[in-house]
NUNU-770641 format. One record per residue: residue number from 1; residue in one letter; chain; x, y, z of N, C-alpha, C in turn. Coordinates in Angstrom, 2 decimals. Layout:
<sites>
drenkol,kolnu,rolum,n_xx,n_yy,n_zz,ca_xx,ca_yy,ca_zz,c_xx,c_yy,c_zz
NUM,A,A,X,Y,Z,X,Y,Z,X,Y,Z
...
</sites>
This chain:
<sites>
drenkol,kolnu,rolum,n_xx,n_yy,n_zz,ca_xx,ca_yy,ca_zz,c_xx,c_yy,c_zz
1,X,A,0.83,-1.20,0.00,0.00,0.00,0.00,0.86,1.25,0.00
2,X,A,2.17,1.21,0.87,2.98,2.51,0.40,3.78,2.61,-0.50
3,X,A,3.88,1.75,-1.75,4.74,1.67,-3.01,3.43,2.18,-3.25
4,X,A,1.89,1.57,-3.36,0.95,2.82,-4.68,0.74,4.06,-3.78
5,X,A,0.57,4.53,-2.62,0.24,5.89,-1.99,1.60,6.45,-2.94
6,X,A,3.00,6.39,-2.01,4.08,7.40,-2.95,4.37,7.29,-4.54
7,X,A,3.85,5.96,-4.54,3.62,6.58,-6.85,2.71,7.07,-6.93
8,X,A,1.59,7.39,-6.19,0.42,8.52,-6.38,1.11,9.85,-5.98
9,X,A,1.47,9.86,-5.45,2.19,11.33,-4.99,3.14,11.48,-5.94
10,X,A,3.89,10.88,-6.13,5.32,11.04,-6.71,4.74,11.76,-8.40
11,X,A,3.65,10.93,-8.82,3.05,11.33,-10.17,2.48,12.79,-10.05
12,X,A,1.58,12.95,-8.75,0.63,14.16,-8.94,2.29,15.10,-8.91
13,X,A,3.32,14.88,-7.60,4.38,15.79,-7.86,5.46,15.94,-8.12
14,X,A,5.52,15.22,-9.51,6.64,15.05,-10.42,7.42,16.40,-10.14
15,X,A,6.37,17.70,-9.87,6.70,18.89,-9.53,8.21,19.04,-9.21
16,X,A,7.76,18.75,-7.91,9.00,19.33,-6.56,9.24,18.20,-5.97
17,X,A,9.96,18.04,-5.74,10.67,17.18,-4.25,11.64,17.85,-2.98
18,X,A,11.55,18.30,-1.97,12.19,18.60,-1.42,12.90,17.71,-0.17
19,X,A,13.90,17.46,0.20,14.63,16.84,0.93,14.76,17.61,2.43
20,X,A,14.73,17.22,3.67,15.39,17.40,4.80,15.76,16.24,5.97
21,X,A,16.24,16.43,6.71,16.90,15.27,7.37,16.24,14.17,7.80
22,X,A,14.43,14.72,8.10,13.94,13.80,8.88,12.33,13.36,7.86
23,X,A,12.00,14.31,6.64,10.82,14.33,6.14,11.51,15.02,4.52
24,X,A,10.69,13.87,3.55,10.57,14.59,1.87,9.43,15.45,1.89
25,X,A,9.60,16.10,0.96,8.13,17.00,0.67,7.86,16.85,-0.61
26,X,A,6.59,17.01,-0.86,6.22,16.76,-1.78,4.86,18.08,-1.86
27,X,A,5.00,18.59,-3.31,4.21,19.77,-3.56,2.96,19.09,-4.46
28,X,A,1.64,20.01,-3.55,0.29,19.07,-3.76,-0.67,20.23,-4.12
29,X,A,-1.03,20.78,-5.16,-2.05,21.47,-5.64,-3.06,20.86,-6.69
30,X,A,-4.03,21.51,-6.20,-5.31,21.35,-6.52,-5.36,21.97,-8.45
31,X,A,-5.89,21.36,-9.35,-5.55,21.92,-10.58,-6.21,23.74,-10.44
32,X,A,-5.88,24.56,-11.59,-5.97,26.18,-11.47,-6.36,26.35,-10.04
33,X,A,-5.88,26.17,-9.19,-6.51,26.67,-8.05,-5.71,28.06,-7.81
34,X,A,-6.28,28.86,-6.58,-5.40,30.19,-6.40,-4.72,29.75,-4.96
35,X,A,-5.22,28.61,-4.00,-4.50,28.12,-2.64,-5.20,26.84,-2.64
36,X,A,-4.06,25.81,-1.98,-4.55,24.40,-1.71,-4.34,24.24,-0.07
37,X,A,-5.63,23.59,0.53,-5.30,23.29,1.90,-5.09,21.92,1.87
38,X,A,-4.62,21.03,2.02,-4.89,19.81,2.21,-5.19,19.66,3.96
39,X,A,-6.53,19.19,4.51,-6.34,18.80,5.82,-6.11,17.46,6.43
40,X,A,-6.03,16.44,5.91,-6.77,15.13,6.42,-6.32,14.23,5.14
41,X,A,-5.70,12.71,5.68,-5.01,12.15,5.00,-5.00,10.63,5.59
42,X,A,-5.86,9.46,5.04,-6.26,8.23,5.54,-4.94,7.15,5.21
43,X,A,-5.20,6.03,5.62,-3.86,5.31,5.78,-3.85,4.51,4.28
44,X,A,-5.22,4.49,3.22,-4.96,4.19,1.91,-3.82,5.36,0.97
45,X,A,-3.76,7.00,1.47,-3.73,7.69,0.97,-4.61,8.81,0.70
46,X,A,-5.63,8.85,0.97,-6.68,9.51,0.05,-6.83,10.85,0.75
47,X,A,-6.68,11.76,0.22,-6.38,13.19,0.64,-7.71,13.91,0.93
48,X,A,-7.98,14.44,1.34,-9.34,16.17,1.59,-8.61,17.10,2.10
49,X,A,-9.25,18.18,1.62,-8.99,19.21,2.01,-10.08,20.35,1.50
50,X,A,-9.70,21.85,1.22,-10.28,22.65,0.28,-9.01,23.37,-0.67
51,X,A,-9.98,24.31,-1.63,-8.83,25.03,-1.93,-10.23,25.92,-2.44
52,X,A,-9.28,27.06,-3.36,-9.99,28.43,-3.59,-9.50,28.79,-5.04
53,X,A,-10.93,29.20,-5.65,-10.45,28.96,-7.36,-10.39,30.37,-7.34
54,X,A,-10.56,30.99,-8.49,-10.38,31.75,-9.62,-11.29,32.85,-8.94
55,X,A,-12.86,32.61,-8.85,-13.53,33.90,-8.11,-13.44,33.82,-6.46
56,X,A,-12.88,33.28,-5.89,-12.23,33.12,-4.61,-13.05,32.60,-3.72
57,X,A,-13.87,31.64,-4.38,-14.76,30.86,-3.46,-14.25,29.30,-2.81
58,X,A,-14.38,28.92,-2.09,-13.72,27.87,-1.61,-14.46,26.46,-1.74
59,X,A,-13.79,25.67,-1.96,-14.81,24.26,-2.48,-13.88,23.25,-1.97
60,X,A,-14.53,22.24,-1.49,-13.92,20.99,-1.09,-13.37,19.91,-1.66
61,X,A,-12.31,19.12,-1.88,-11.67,17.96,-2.79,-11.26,16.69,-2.10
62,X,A,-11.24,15.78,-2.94,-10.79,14.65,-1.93,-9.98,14.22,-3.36
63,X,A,-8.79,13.65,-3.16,-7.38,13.45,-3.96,-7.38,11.64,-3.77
64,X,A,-7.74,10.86,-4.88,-7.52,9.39,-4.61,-6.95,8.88,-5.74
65,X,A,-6.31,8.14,-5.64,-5.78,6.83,-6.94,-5.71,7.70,-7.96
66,X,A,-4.75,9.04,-8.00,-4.34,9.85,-9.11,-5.67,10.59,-9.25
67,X,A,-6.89,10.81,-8.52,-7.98,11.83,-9.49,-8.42,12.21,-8.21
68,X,A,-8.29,14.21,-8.85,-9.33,14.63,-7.60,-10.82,14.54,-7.92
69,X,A,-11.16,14.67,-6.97,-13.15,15.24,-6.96,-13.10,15.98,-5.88
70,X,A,-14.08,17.06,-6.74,-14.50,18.40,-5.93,-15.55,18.01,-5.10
71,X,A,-15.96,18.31,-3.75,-17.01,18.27,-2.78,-17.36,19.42,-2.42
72,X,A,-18.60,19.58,-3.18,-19.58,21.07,-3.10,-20.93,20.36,-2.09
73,X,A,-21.27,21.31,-1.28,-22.60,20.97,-1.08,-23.49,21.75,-1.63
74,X,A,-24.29,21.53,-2.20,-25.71,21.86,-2.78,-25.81,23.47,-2.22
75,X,A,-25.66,24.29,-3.32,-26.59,25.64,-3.11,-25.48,26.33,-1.47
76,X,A,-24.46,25.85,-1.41,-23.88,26.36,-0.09,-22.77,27.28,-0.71
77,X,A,-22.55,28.84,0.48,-21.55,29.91,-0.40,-20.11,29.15,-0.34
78,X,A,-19.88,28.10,0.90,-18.46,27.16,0.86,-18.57,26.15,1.22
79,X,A,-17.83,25.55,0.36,-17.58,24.12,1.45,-16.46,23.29,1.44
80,X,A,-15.47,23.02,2.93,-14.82,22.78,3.11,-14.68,20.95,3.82
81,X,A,-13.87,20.40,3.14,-13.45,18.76,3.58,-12.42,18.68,4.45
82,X,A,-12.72,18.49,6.15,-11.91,18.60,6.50,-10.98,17.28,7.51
83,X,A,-12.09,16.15,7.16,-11.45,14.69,7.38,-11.57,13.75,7.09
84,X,A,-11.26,12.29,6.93,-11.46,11.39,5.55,-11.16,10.16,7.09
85,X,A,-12.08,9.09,7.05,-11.78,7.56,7.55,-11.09,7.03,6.51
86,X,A,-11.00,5.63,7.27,-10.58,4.36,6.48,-11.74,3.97,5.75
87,X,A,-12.95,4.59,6.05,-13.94,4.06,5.18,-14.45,4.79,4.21
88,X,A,-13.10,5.85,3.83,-13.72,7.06,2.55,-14.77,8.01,3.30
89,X,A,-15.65,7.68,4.65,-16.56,8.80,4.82,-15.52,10.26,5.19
90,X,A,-15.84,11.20,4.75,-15.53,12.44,4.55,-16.78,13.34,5.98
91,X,A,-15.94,14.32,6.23,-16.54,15.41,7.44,-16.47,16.84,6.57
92,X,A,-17.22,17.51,6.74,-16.45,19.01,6.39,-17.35,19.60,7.03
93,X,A,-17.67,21.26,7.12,-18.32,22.24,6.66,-18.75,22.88,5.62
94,X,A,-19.81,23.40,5.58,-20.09,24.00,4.54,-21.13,25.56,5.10
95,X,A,-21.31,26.60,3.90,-21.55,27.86,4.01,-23.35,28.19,4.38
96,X,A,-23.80,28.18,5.36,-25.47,28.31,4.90,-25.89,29.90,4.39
97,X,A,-25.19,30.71,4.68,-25.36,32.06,4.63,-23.51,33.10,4.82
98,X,A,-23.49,34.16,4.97,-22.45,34.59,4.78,-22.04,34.43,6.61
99,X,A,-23.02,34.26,7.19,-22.37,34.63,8.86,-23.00,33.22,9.68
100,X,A,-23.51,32.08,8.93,-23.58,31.33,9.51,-22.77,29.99,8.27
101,X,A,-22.40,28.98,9.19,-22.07,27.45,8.80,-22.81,26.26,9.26
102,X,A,-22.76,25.11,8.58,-23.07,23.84,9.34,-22.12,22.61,8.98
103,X,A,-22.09,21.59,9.37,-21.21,20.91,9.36,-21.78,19.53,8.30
104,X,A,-21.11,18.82,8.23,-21.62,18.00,7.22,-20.93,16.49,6.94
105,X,A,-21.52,15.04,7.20,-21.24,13.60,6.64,-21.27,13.32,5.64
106,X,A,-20.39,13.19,4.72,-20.51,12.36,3.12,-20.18,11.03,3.26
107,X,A,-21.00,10.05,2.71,-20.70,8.81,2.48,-21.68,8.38,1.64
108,X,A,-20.88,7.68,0.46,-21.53,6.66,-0.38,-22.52,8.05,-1.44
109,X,A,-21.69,9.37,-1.49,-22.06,9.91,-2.15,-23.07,11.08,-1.90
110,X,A,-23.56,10.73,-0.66,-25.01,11.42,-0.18,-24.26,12.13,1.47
111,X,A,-24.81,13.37,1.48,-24.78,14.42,2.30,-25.23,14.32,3.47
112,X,A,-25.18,14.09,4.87,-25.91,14.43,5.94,-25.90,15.55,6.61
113,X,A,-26.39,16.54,7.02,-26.15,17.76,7.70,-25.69,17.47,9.28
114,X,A,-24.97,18.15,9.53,-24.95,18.01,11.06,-24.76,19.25,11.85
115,X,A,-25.93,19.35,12.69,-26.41,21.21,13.19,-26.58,20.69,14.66
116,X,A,-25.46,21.05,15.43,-25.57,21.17,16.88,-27.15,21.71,17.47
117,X,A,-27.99,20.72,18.16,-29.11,21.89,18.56,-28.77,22.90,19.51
118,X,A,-29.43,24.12,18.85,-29.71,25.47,19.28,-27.86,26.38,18.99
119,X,A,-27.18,26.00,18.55,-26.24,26.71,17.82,-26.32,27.67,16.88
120,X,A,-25.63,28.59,16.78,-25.54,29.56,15.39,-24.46,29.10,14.48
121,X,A,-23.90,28.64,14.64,-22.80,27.51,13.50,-22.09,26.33,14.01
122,X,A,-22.38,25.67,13.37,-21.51,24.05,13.64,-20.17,23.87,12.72
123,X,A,-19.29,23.55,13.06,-18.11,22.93,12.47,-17.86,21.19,12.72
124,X,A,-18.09,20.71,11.71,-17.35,19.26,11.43,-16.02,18.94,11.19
125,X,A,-15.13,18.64,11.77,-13.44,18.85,12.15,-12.94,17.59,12.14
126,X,A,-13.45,16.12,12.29,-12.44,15.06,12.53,-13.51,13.71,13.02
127,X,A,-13.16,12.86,11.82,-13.90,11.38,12.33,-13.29,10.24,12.39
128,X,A,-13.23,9.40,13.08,-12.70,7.95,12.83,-13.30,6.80,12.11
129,X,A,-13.05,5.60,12.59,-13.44,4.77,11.73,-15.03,3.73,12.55
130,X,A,-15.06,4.56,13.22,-16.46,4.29,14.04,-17.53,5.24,13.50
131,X,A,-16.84,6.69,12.38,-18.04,6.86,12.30,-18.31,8.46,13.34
132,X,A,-17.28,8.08,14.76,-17.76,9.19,15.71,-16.89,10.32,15.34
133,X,A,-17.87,11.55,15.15,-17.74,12.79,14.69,-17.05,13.75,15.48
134,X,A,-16.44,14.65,15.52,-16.12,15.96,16.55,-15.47,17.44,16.03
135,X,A,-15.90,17.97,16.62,-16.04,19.44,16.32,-16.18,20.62,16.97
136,X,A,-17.15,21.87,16.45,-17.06,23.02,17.34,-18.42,23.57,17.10
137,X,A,-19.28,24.16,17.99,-20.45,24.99,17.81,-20.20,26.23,18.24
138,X,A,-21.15,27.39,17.97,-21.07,28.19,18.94,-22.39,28.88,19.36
139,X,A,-22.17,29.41,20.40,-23.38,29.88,20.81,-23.23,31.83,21.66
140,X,A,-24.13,31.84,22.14,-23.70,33.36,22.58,-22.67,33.54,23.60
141,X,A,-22.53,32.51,24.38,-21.60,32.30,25.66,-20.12,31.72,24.63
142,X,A,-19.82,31.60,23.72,-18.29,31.22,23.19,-18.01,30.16,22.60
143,X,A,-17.69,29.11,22.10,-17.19,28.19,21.19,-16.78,27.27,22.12
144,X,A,-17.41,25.81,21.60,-18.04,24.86,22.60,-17.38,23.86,21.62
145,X,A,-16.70,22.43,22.11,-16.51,21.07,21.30,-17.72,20.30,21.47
146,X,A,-17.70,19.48,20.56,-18.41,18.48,20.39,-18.27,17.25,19.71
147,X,A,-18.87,16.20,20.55,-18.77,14.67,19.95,-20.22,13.89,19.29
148,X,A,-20.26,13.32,18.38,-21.34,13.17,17.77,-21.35,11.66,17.46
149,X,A,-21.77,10.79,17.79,-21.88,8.99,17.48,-23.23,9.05,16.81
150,X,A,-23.18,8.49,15.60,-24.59,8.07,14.99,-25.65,7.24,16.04
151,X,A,-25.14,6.67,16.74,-25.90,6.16,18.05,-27.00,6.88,18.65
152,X,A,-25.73,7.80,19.34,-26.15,8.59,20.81,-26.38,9.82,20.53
153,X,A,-26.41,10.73,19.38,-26.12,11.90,18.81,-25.15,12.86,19.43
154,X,A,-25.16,14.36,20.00,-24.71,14.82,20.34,-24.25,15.23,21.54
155,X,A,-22.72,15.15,22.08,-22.43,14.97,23.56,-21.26,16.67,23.65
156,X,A,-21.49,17.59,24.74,-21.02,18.59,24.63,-19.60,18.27,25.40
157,X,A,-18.55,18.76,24.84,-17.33,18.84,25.73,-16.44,19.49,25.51
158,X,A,-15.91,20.26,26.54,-15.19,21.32,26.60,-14.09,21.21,27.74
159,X,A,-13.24,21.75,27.19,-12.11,21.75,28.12,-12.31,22.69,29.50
160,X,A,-11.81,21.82,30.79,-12.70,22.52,31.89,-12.12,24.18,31.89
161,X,A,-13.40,24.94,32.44,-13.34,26.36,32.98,-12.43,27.15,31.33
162,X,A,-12.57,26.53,30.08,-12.21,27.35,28.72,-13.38,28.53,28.82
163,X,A,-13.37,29.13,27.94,-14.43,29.64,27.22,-14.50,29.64,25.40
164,X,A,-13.42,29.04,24.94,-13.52,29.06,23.84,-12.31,27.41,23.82
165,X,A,-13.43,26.24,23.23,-12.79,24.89,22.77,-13.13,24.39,21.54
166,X,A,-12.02,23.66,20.92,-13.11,23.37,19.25,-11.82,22.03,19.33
167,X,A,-12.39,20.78,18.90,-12.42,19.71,18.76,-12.02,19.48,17.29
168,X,A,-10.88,19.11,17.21,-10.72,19.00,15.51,-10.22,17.41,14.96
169,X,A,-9.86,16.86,16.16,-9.52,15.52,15.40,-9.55,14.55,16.23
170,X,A,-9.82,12.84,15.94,-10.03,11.95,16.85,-9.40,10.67,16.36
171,X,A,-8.93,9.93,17.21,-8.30,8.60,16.42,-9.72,7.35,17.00
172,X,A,-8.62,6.23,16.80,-9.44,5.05,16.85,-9.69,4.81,17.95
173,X,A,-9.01,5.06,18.89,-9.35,4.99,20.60,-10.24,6.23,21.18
174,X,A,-10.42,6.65,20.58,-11.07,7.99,21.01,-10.28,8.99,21.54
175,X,A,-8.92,8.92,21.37,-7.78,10.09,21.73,-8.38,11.45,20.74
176,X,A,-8.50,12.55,21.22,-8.44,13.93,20.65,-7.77,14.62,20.48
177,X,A,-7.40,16.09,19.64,-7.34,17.05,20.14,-7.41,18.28,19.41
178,X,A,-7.30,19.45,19.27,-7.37,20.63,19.35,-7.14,21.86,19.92
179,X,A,-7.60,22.95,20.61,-6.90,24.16,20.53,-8.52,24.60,21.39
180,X,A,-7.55,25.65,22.69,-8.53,25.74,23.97,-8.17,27.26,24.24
181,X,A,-8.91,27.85,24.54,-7.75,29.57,25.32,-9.50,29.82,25.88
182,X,A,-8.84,31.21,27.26,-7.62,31.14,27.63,-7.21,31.06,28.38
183,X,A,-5.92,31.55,28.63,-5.25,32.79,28.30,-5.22,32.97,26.94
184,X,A,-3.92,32.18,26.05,-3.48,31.96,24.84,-4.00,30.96,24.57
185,X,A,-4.01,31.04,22.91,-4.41,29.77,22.07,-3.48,28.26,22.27
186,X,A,-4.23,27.33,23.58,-3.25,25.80,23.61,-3.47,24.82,22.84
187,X,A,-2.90,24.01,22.58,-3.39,23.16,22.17,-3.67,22.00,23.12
188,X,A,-3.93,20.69,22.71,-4.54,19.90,23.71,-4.59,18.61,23.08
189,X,A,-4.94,17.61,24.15,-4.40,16.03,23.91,-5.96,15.49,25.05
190,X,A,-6.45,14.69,24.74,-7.81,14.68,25.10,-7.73,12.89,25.43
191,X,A,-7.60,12.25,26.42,-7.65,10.91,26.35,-7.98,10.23,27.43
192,X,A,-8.53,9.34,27.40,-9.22,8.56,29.00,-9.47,9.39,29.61
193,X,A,-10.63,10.44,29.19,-11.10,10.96,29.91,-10.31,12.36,30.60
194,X,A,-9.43,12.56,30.40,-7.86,13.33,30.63,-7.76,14.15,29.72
195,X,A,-7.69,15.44,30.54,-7.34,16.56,29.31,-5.64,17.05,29.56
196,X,A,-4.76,17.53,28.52,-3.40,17.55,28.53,-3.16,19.31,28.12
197,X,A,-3.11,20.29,28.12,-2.77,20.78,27.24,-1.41,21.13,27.12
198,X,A,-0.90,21.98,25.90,0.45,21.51,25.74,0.61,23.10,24.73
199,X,A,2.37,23.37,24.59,2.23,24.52,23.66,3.56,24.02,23.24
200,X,A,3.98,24.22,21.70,5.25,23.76,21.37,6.52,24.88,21.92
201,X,A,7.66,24.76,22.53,8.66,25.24,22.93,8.60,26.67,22.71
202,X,A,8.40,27.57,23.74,8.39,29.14,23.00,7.87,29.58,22.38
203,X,A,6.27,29.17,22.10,5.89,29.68,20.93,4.49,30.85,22.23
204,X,A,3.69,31.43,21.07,3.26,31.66,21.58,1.28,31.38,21.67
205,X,A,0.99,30.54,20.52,-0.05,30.26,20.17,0.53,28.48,19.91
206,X,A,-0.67,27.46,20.04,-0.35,26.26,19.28,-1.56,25.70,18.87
207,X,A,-1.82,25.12,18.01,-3.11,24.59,17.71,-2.91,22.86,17.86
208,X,A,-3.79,21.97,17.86,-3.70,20.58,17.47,-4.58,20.59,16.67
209,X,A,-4.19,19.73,15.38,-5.18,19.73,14.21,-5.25,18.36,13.38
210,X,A,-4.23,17.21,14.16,-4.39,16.13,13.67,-3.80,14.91,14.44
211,X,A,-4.63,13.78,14.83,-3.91,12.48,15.20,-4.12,11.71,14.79
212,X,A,-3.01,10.46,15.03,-3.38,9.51,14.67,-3.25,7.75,15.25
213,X,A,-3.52,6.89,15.41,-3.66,5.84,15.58,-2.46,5.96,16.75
214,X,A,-1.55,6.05,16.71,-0.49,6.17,17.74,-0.49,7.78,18.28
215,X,A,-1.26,7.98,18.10,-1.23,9.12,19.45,-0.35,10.49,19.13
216,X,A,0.24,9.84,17.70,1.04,11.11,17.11,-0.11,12.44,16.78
217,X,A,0.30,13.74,17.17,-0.37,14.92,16.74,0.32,15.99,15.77
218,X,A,-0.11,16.72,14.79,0.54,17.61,14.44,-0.25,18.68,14.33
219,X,A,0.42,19.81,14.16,-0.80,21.17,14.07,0.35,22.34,13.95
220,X,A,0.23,23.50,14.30,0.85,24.88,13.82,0.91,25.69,15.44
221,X,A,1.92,26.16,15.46,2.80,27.17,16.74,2.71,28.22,15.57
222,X,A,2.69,29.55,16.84,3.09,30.89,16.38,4.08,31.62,17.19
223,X,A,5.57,31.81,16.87,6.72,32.11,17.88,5.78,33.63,18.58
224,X,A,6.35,33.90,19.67,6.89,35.03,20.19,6.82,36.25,19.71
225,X,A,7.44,35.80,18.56,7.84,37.08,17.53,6.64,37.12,16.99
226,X,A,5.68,38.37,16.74,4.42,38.64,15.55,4.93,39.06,14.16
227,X,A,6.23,39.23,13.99,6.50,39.09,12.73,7.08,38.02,12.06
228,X,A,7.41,37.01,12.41,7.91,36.16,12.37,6.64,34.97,11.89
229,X,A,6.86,34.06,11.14,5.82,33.15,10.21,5.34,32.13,11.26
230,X,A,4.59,31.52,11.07,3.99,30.02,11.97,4.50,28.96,11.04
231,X,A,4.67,27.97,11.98,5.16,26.66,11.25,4.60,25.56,11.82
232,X,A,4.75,24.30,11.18,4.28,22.66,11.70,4.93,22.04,12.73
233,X,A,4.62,21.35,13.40,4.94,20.17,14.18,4.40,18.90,14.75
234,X,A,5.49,18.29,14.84,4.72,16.80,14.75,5.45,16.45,16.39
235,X,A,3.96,16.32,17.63,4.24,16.08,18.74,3.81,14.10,18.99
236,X,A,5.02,13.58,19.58,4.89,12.30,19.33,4.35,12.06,20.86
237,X,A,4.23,10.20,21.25,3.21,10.10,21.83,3.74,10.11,23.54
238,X,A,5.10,10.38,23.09,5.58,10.82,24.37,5.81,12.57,24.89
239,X,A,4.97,13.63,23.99,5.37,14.52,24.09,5.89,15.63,23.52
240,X,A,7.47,14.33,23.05,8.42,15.42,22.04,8.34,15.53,21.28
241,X,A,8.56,16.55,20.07,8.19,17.97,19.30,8.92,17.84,17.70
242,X,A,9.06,17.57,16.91,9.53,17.80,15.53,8.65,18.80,14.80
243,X,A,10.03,20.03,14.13,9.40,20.53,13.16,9.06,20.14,12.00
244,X,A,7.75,20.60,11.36,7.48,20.07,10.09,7.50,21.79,9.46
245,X,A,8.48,22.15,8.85,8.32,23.45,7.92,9.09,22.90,6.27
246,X,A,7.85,23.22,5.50,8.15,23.32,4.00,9.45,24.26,3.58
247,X,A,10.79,23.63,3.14,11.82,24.21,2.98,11.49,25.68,2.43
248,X,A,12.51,26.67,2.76,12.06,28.03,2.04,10.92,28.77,2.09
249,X,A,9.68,27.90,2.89,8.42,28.61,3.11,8.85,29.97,3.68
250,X,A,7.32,30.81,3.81,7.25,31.88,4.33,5.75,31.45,5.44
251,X,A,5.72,30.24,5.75,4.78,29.87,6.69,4.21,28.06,6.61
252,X,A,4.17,27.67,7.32,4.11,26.21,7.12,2.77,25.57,8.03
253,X,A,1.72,24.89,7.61,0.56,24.46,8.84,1.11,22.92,8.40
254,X,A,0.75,22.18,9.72,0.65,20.51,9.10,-0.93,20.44,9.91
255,X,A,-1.52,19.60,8.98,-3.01,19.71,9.47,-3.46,17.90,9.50
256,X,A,-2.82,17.19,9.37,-3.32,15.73,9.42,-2.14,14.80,9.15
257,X,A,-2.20,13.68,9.82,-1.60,12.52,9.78,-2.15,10.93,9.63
258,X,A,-1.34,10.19,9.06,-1.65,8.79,9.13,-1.24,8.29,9.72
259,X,A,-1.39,6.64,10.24,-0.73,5.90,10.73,1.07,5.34,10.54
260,X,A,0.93,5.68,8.70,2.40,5.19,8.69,3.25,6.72,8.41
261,X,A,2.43,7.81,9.46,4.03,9.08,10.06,3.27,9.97,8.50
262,X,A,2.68,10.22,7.36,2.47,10.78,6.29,1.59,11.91,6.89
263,X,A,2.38,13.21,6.45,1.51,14.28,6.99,1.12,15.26,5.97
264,X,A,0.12,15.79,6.06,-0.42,16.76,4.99,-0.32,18.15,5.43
265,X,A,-0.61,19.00,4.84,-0.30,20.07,4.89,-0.34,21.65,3.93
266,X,A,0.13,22.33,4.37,0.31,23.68,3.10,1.07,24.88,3.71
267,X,A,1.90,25.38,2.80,3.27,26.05,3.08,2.45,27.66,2.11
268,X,A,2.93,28.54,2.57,2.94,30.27,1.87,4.78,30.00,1.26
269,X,A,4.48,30.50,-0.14,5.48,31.16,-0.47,6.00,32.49,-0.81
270,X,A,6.90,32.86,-1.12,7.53,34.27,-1.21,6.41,34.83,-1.93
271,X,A,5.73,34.21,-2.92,4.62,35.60,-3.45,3.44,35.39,-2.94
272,X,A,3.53,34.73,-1.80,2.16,34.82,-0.69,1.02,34.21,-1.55
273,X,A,1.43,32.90,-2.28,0.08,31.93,-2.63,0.58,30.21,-1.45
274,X,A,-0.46,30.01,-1.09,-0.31,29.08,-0.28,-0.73,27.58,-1.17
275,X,A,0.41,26.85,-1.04,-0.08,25.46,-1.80,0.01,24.31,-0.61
276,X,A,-0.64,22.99,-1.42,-0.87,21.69,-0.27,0.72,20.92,-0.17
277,X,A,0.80,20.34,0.47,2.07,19.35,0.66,1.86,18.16,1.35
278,X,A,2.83,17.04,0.80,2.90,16.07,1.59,3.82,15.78,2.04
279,X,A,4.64,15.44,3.15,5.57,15.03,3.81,5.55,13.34,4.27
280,X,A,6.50,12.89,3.68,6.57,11.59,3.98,8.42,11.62,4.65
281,X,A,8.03,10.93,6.05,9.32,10.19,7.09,10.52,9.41,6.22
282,X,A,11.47,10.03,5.81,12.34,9.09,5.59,12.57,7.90,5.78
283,X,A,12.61,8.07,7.39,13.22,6.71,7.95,11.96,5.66,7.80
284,X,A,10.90,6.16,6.86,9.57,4.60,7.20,9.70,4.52,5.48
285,X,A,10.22,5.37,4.91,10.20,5.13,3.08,10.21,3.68,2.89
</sites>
C-alpha cells in the first residue's frame, strides 16, 4: 500500500521534491486553483482538504488513486473537507449564509447535515473509523466542542473552565485534540477521559489539528515574535516535538496525519500563494 500511496504522490508531484533530514516533501495542488489546503489524510492515501479557485470561493476535494473530486454541497456559499476515515466517509463544513455554517457527513455519495441543537454555526473537524464525529459549535456564551456517534447523537465537551474549545480531530481509541484559550491559544491532547494541554517550545499560540492511531499529533505554533511566520509540528506520543516546515516557506501548517508518520499540509510562499504538501518520514520510506 505505500509503493501505490508514494507513486500517487510522486506522479501528482513530479513537480517538486524537497529533501530534509527527517521528512521529503512533496508539492500538492489542486488543478488552477489560487490556494490548496490539504487537511486530512487516511492510511490508503486519500487526501481532503479545500482550496480556492479563480472567483475566490472555496470548495472541497478529496485526492484518490491519481484523481481529484470536488465536494460542493448543494446551493452552499463554501464548502470545506476537513477529514477522511478508512472508510472514505468524509466530514467538512459547509456555508449556509455569509455569517452562519453547518457541518456535514458524506458517504456513499449522499450528504448528511450536522447542526448542533440550538447553535448559530456548527463545524465538522475530525472522524474515525467508528463513524464518531467531533467538532465546534457556537453559541452566545463562546465556542463549545463536540462529539457526535450516529448512536447517541450529540455529547457537549469542553475543556474545563475554557471559554472558547473546538475539537478537531479523533483517532481510533477515542484520543483527541485541538486548541482551547484562555489565556493563549493551547493546544490539547484529550484521552481517557484526561485533558493535557500543551504549547510547542516558545511559541506563543499552538493549535492541534491532527492524530493519529499512535497518538502522534501535528498542528501549527506561532513564535513570540508577531513578525515572524507560523510553522508545523509533529508532537509524538511521548510529548516530544519535531518541526514540520516546507523548505524556504514563508509559513508552514501541518493539518493531518496517518498511521504510517504521512503528513499533509500547506506552506505560503515568497509571493504569498499558499499550496498543499505532503511530507513523507524518511526513515519509514
Amino acid at each position: 500500500m505505500r509503493t501505490v500511496f508514494l507513486s500517487a504522490i510522486f506522479c501528482l508531484a513530479a513537480s517538486l521534491a524537497f529533501g530534509q533530514s527527517s521528512y521529503s516533501y512533496y508539492i500538492f495542488d489542486y488543478p488552477s486553483a489560487t490556494g490548496t489546503y490539504p487537511h486530512a489524510i487516511s492510511n490508503s492515501g486519500e487526501i481532503v482538504g479545500d482550496y480556492v479557485d479563480s472567483r475566490n470561493v472555496i470548495h472541497g476535494f478529496s485526492y484518490f488513486e491519481w484523481t481529484f473530486s470536488p465536494i460542493d454541497v448543494p446551493h452552499a456559499t463554501f464548502t470545506a473537507a476537513n477529514s477522511v476515515n478508512n472508510q472514505g466517509i468524509i466530514v467538512g463544513s459547509f456555508g449556509v449564509s455569509s455569517s452562519q455554517s453547518e457541518g456535514f457527513i458524506l458517504r456513499n455519495g449522499s450528504f448528511e447535515v450536522l447542526e448542533y441543537p440550538g447553535s448559530s454555526s456548527t463545524g465538522t473537524e475530525g472522524v474515525n473509523d467508528s463513524s464518531k464525529v467531533v467538532g465546534n459549535y457556537n453559541t452566545s456564551s463562546g465556542l463549545n466542542g463536540f462529539v457526535w456517534k450516529p448512536t447517541d447523537g450529540y455529547k457537549k465537551l469542553d475543556y474545563p473552565n475554557s471559554t472558547s474549545t473546538s475539537i478537531n480531530a479523533i483517532n481510533n481509541q477515542g484520543q483527541m485534540t485541538g486548541q482551547v484559550s484562555p489565556p493563549f491559544i493551547s493546544a490539547f491532547e484529550y484521552s481517557n477521559g484526561q485533558w493535557t494541554d500543551f504549547y510547542y517550545p516558545d511559541a506563543m499560540t499552538t493549535t492541534g489539528d491532527g492524530i493519529n492511531n499512535a497518538g502522534e499529533i501535528v498542528g501549527i505554533w506561532s513564535p513570540q515574535n508577531p513578525t515572524a511566520p507560523q510553522e508545523g509540528f509533529l508532537r509524538d506520543s511521548e510529548g516530544n516535538f519535531t518541526e514540520i516546515n516546507f523548505p524556504n516557506s514563508s509559513g508552514t501548517a501541518a493539518s493531518g496525519i496517518n498511521d504510517s508518520g504521512a503528513i499533509v499540509g500547506y506552506y505560503t510562499d515568497s509571493s504569498n500563494k499558499t499550496h498543499g504538501f505532503v511530507a513523507i518520514p524518511n526513515a519509514r520510506k
